[in-house]
C-alpha positions in Angstrom: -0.7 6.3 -11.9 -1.5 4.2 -14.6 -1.0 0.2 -13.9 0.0 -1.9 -16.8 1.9 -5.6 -17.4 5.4 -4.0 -17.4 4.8 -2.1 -13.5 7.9 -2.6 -11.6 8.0 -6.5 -12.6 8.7 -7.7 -16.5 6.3 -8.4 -18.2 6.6 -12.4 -18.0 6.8 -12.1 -14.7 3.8 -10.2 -14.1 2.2 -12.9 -16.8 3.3 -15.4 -14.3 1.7 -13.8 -11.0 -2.1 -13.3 -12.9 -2.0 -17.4 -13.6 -0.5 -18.3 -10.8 -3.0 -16.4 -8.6 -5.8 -17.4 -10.5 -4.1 -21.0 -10.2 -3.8 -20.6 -6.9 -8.0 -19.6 -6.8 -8.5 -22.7 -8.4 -7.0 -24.8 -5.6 -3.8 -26.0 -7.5 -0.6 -26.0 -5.1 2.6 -24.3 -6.0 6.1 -24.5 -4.5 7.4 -21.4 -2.9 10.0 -21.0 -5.6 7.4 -21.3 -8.6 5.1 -18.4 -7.6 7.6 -15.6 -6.9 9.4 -13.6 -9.5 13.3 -14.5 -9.2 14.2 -12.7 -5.7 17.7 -10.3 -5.4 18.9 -9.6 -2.5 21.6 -6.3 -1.4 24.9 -6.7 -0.5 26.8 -3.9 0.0 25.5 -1.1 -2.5 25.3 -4.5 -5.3 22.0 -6.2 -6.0 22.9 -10.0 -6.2 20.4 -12.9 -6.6 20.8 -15.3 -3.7 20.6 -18.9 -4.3 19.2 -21.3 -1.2 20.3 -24.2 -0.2 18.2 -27.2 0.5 15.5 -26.9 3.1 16.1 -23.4 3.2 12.7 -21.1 3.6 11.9 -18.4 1.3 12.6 -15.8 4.2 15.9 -16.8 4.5 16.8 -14.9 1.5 15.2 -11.7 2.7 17.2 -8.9 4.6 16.5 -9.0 8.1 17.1 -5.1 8.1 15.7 -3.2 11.2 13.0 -0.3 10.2 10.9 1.9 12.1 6.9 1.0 12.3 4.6 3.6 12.6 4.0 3.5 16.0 8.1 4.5 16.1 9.4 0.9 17.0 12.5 -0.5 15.4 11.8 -4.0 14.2 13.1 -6.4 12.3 11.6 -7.7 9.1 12.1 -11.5 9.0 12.5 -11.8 12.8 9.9 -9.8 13.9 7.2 -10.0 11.4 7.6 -12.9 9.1 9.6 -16.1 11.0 7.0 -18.4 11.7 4.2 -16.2 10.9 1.9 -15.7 8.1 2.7 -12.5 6.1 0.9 -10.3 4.2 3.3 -7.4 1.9 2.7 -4.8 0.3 4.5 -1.8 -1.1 3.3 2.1 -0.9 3.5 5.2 -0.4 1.6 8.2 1.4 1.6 10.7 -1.1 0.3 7.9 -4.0 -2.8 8.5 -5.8 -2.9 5.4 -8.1 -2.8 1.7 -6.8 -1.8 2.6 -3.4 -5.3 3.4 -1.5 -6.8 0.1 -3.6 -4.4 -1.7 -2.6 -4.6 -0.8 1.2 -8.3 -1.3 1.0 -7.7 -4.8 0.0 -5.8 -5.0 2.8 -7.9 -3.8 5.5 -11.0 -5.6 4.1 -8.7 -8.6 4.9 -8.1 -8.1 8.2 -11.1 -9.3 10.0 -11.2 -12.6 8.0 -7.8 -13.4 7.9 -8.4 -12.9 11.7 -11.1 -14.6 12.3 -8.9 -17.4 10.3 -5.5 -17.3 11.8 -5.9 -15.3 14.9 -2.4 -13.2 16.0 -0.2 -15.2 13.8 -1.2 -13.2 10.6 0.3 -9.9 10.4 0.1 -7.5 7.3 3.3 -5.0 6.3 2.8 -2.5 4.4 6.4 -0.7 3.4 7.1 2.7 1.8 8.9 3.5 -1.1 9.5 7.0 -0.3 11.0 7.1 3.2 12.7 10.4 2.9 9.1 11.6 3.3 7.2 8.9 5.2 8.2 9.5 8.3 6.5 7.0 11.4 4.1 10.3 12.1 3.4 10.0 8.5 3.0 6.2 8.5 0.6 6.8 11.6 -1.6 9.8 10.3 -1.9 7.4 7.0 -2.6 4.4 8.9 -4.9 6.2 10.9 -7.6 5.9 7.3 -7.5 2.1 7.8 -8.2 1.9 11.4 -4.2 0.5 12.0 -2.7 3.8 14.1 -0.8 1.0 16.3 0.5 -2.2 15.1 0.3 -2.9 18.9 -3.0 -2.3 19.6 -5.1 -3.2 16.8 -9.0 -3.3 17.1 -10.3 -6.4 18.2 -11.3 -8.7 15.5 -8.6 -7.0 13.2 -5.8 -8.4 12.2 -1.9 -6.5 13.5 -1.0 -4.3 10.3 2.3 -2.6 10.7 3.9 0.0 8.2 7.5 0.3 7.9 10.1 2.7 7.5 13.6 3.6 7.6 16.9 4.9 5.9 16.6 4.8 1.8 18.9 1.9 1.4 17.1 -0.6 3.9 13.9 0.3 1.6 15.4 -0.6 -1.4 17.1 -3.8 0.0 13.8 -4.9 1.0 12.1 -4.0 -1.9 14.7 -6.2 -4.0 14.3 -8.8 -1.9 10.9 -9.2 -2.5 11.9 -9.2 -5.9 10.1 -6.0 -7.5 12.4 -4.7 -9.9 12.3 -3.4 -13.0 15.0 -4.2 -16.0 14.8 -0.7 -17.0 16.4 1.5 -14.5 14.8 4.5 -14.9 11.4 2.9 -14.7 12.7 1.1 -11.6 13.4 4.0 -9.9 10.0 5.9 -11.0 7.8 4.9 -7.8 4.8 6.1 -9.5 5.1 3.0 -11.6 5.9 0.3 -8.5 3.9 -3.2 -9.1 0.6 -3.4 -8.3 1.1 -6.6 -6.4 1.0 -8.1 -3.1 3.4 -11.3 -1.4 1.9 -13.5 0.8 3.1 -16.4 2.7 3.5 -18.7 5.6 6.9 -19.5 6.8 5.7 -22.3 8.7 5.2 -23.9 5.7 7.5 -22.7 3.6 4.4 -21.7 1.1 4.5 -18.3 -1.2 2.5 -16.2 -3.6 2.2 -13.1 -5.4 -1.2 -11.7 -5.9 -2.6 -8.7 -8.5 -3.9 -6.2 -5.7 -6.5 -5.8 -8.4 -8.3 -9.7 -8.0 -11.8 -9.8 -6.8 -11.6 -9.8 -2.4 -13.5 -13.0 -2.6 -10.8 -14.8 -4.7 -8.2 -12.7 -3.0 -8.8 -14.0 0.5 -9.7 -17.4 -0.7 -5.8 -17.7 -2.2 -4.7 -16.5 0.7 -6.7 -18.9 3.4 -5.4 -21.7 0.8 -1.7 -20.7 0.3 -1.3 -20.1 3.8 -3.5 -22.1 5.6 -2.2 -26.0 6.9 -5.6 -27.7 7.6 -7.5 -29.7 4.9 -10.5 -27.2 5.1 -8.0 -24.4 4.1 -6.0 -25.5 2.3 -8.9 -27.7 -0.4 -12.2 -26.1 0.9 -14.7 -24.8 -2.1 -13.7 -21.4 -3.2 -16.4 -18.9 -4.7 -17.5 -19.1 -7.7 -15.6 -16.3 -9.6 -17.4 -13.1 -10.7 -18.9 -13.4 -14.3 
């Protein structure tokens, strides 16, 4: 899969993400609603942007659909994963052979640090864009690479990761939700060309970011300690120095 500036997201909106994240490296807070690409929501079978009201959080606007994890679980995904926790998201699928394994590399090197960091209030999702195929056996076999079988039980030191799943129209409502769509509909619907990004975000705090899953980890889990973090250490401790 080739990964260029027009993947799943326009191309000023991808622009956006790359300084933002490396704005975000830098130590510079951003609002919630200047980091994300403008979020749609499904109603019915009709994709329509959502507007908040004041002092609502960013999550608010996200379907609270139920979906299977790969342990076979029905959750929810703003009640059960992201209310009041700090959220890692991703988008995949099994049978992907371009950013997909990178990007759940990333992931897993995060775990222990993010950990280590936030202890069980961080959780990474990692949701399918091909559901008709990933099934929760699927999910699990897949997961199974990345030491995450059970979103339950992970090993000790690891952050929970959970994969989701579920009909084809609670995919794609989450998926708009999040925001990764594509003007062009038939480059929309080509998964092969889905946005080589990650959201991340505490909804304590109300605080939100996109990431390139392609960023250095050092810079990657240093925008995330600071985006999501609430303690002066986190949130303005010394970054490393970026790679020359």
């Amino acid at each position: 899969m080739k990964i260029s500036v027009g993947d799943s997201v326009t191309a000023e909106a991808t622009r956006r993400s790359l300084l933002l994240a490396s704005a975000a490296a830098a130590g510079t807070v951003v609002a919630a609603t200047a980091v994300r690409p403008r979020p749609v929501v499904k109603t019915g079978m009709t994709a329509e942007p959502k507007v908040l009201t004041a002092g609502a959080r960013y999550s608010d606007q996200l379907p609270d659909v139920a979906c299977v994890t790969q342990s076979g679980r029905v959750v929810r995904l703003v009640s059960d994963l992201i209310r009041d926790r700090i959220t890692l998201v991703s988008f995949m699928y099994t049978q992907c052979n371009g950013i997909c394994p990178a990007t759940s590399g990333l992931f897993h090197k995060l775990r222990a640090p993010l950990a280590a960091e936030f202890g069980d209030r961080v959780c990474l999702v990692s949701v399918t864009l091909d559901p008709l195929t990933d099934t929760p056996q699927r999910l699990r076999q897949y997961a199974r690479n990345f030491q995450a079988e059970s979103e339950l039980s992970p090993p000790q030191g690891l952050a929970s990761w959970t994969f989701l799943t579920g009909g084809a129209e609670v995919v794609e409502s989450i998926r708009r939700g999040f925001g990764y769509v594509d003007p062009d509909p038939v480059r929309d619907q080509d998964r092969s060309q889905h946005a080589a990004l990650f959201t991340f975000g505490n909804d304590s705090t109300n605080r939100w970011c996109t990431f390139p899953a392609g960023l250095p980890f050092e810079q990657a889990l240093a925008g995330v300690i600071r985006v999501c973090g609430s303690s002066s250490r986190q949130r303005y401790g010394r970054l490393p120095v970026p790679e020359a």
